[in-house]
C-alpha positions in Angstrom: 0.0 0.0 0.0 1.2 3.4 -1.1 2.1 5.3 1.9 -0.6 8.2 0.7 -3.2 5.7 0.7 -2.5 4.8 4.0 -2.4 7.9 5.1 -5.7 8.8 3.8 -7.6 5.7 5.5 -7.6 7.1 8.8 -10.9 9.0 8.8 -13.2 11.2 10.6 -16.5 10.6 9.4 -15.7 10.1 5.8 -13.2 12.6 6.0 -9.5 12.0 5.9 -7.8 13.7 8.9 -4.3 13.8 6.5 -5.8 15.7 3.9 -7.5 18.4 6.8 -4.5 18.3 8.5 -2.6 19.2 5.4 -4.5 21.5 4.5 -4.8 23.6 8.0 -1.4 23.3 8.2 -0.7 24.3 4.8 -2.7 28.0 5.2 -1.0 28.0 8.9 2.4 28.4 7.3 1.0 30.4 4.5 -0.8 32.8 6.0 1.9 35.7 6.8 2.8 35.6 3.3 -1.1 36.0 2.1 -1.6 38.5 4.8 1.3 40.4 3.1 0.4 40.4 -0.5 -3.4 41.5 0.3 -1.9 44.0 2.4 -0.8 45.2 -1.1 -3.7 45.4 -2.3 -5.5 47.2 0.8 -7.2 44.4 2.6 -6.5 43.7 6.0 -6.9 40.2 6.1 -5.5 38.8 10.2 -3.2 35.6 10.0 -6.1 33.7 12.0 -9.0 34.9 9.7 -7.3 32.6 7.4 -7.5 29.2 9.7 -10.9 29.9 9.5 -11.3 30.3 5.8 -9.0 27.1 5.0 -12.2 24.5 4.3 -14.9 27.3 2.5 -11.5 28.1 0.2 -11.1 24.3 -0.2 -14.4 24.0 -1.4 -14.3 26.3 -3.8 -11.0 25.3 -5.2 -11.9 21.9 -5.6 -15.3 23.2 -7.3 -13.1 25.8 -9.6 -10.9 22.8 -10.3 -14.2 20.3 -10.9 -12.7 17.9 -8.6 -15.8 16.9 -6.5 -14.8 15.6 -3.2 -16.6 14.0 -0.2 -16.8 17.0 1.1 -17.8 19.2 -1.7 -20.4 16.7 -2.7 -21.3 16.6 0.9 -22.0 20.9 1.1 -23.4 20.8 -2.1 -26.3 18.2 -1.4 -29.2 20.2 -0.8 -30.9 17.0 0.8 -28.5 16.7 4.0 -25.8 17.0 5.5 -26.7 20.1 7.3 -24.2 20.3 10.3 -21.4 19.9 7.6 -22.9 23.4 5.9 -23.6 25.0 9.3 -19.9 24.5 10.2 -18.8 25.6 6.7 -21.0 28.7 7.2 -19.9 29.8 10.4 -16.3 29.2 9.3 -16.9 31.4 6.6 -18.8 34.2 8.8 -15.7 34.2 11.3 -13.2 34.1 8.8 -14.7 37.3 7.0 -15.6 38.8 10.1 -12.0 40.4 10.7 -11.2 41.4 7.3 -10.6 45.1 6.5 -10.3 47.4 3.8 -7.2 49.7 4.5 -6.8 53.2 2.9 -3.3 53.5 1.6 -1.6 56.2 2.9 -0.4 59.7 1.0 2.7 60.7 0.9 6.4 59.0 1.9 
């Protein structure tokens, strides 16, 4: 067995705690750098907002991507699955809640 594949078998639900753990950790030791280049482009967005965001962004990679996952197939049932979408909506509202718009300053 490949060692991804065993990796992946260890679940939680049906979802693989490697690929959320990747994945949190991933935006963990990326967010200073996205923090910096929207800071660039005048939105605040705090290194902790982005924890937050790391499963909605997922989603709608995988969807941009057309890769349907568990998960994405799971949020986009519109038959069940409803704590998944509460979770995934909350996330969202908490991870947008601390975003800013900053006014570049004049000058220097």
């Amino acid at each position: 067995m490949p060692t991804l594949e065993f990796l992946r078998q260890f679940r939680l639900a049906q979802y693989a705690i490697f690929d959320l753990t990747v994945a949190f950790l991933g935006i963990y030791l990326l967010s200073p750098l996205l923090s910096k280049l929207f800071l660039k482009f005048g939105i605040s967005i705090p290194k902790t907002n982005w924890l937050f965001l790391t499963v909605p962004i997922g989603i709608l990679a995988h969807l941009l991507v057309g890769t349907i996952t568990p998960m994405t197939a799971n949020f986009l049932d519109p038959s069940g699955h409803y704590i998944l979408k509460i979770i995934i909506l909350i996330s969202l509202f908490f991870g947008i809640k601390g975003i800013k718009i900053v006014k570049k300053k004049k000058g220097n």
